[in-house]
N, CA, C and O of each residue as an XYZ file, in Angstrom:
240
protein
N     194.469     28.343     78.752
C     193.022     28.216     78.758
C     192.370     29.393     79.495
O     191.201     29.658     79.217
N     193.003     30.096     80.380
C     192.124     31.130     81.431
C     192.644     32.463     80.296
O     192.161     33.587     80.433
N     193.316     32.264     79.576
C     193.723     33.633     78.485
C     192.085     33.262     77.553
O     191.224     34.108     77.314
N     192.053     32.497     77.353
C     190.789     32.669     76.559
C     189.530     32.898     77.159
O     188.640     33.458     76.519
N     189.342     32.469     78.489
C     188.500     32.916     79.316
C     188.099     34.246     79.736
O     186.997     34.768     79.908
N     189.326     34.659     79.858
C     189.785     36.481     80.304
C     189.202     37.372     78.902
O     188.332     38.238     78.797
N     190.160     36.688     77.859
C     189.993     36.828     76.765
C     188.031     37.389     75.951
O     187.410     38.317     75.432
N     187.913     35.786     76.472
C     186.226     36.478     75.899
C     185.388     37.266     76.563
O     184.658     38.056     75.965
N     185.399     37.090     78.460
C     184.904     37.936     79.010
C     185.025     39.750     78.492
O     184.134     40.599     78.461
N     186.096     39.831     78.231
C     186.571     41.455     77.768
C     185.936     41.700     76.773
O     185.240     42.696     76.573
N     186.206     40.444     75.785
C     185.203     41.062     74.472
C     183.871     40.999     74.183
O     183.268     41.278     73.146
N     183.312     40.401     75.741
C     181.978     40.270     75.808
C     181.191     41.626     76.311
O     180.081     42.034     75.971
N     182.242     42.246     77.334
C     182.182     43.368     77.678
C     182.164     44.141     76.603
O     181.032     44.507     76.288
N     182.991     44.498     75.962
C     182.968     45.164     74.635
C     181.988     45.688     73.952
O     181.563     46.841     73.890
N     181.649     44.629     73.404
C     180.505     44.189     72.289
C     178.960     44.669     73.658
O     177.910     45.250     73.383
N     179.139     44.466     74.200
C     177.948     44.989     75.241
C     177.782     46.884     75.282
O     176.782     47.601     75.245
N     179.255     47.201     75.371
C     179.260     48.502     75.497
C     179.237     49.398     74.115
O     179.066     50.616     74.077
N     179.432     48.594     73.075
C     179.489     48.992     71.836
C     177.980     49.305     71.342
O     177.595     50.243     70.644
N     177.284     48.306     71.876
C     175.838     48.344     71.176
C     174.858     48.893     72.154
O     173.667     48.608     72.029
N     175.429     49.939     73.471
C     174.707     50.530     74.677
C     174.966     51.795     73.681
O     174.114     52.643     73.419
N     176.320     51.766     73.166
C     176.542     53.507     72.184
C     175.841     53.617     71.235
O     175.417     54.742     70.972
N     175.437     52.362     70.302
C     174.692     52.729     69.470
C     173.122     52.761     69.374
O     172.482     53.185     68.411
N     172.558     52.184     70.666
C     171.452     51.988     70.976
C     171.573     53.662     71.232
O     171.042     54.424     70.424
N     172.244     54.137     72.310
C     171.665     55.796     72.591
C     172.000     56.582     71.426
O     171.662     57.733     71.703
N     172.611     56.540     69.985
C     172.755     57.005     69.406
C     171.533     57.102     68.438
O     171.218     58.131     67.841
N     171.040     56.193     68.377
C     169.772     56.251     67.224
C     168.736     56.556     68.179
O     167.849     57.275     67.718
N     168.547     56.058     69.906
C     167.270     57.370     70.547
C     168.003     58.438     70.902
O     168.317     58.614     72.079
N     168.391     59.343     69.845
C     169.243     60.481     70.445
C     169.863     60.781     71.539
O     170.245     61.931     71.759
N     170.085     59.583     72.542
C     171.011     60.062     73.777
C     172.572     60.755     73.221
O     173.103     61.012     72.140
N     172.882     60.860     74.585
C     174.422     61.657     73.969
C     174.655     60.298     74.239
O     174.091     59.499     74.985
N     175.954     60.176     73.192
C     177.061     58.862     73.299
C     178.402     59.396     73.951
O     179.331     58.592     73.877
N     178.647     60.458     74.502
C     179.914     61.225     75.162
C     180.407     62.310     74.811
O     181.256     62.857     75.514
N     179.984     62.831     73.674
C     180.691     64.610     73.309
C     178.589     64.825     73.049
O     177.660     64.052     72.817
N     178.727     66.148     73.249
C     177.564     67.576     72.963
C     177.331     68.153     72.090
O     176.283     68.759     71.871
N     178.712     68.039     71.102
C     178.578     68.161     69.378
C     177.614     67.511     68.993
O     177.826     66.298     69.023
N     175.871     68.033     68.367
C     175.242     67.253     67.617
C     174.230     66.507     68.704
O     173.398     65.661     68.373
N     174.390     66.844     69.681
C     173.281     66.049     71.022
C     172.166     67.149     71.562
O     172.306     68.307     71.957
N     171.126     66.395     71.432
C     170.015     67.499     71.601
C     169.745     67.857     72.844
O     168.978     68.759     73.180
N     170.643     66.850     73.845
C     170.492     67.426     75.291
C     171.696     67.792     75.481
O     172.286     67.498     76.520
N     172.269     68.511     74.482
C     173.751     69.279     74.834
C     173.924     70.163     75.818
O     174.953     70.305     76.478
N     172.449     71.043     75.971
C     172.406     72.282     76.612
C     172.398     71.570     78.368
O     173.012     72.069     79.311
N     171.608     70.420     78.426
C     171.632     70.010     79.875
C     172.954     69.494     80.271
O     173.398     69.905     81.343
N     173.644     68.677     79.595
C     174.967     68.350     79.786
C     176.094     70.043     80.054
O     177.112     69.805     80.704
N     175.988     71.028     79.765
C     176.440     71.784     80.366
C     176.121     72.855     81.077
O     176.768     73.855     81.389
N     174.672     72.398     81.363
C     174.625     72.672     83.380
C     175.652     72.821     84.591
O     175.996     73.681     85.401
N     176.099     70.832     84.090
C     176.688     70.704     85.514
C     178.219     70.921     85.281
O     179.031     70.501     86.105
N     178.658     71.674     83.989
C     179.759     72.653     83.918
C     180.240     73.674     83.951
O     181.410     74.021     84.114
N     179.067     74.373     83.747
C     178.704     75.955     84.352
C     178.631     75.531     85.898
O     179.497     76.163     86.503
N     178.068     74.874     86.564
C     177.870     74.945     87.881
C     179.492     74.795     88.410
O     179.997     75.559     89.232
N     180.029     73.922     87.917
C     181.687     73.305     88.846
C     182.234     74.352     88.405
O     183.179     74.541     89.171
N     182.224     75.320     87.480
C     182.873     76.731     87.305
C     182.873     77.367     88.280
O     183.895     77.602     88.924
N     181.314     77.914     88.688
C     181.180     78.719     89.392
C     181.459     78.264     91.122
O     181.806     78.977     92.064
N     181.209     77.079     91.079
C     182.225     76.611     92.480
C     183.580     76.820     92.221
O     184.027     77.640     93.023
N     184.343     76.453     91.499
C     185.732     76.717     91.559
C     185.988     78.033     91.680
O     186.940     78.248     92.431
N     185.371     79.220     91.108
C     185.502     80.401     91.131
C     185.228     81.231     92.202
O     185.624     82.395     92.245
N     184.410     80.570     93.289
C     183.914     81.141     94.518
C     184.903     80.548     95.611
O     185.193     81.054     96.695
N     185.410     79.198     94.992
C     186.310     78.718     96.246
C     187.779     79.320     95.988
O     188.630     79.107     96.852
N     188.143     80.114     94.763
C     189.428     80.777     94.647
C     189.733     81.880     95.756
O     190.861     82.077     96.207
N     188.687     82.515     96.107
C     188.340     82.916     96.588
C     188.935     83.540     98.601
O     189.418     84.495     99.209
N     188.433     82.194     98.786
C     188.831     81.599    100.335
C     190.140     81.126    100.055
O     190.809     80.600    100.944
């Protein structure tokens, strides 16, 4: 009985997170890749930035 409990909680989770992806997908949020996302360019900000920290801390 607690397998089905466990059970639906997970797929309640699921189904919650499934329809958070497709909700940001149709208001153009990114859903996790930059391919095709109109705020692609802000999403790699903060990857240019951890570059240029890693590259300054090679450094020291």
């Amino acid at each position: 009985m607690v397998d089905f409990i466990i059970g639906g909680l997970v797929l309640i989770a699921v189904i919650f997170a499934v329809r958070q992806v497709i909700k940001n997908q149709k208001n153009g949020g990114c859903a996790g890749g930059c391919s095709g996302c109109s705020q692609g360019s802000s999403c790699r900000v903060y990857e240019d930035l951890e570059k240029e920290i890693q590259e300054k801390n090679k450094g020291k």
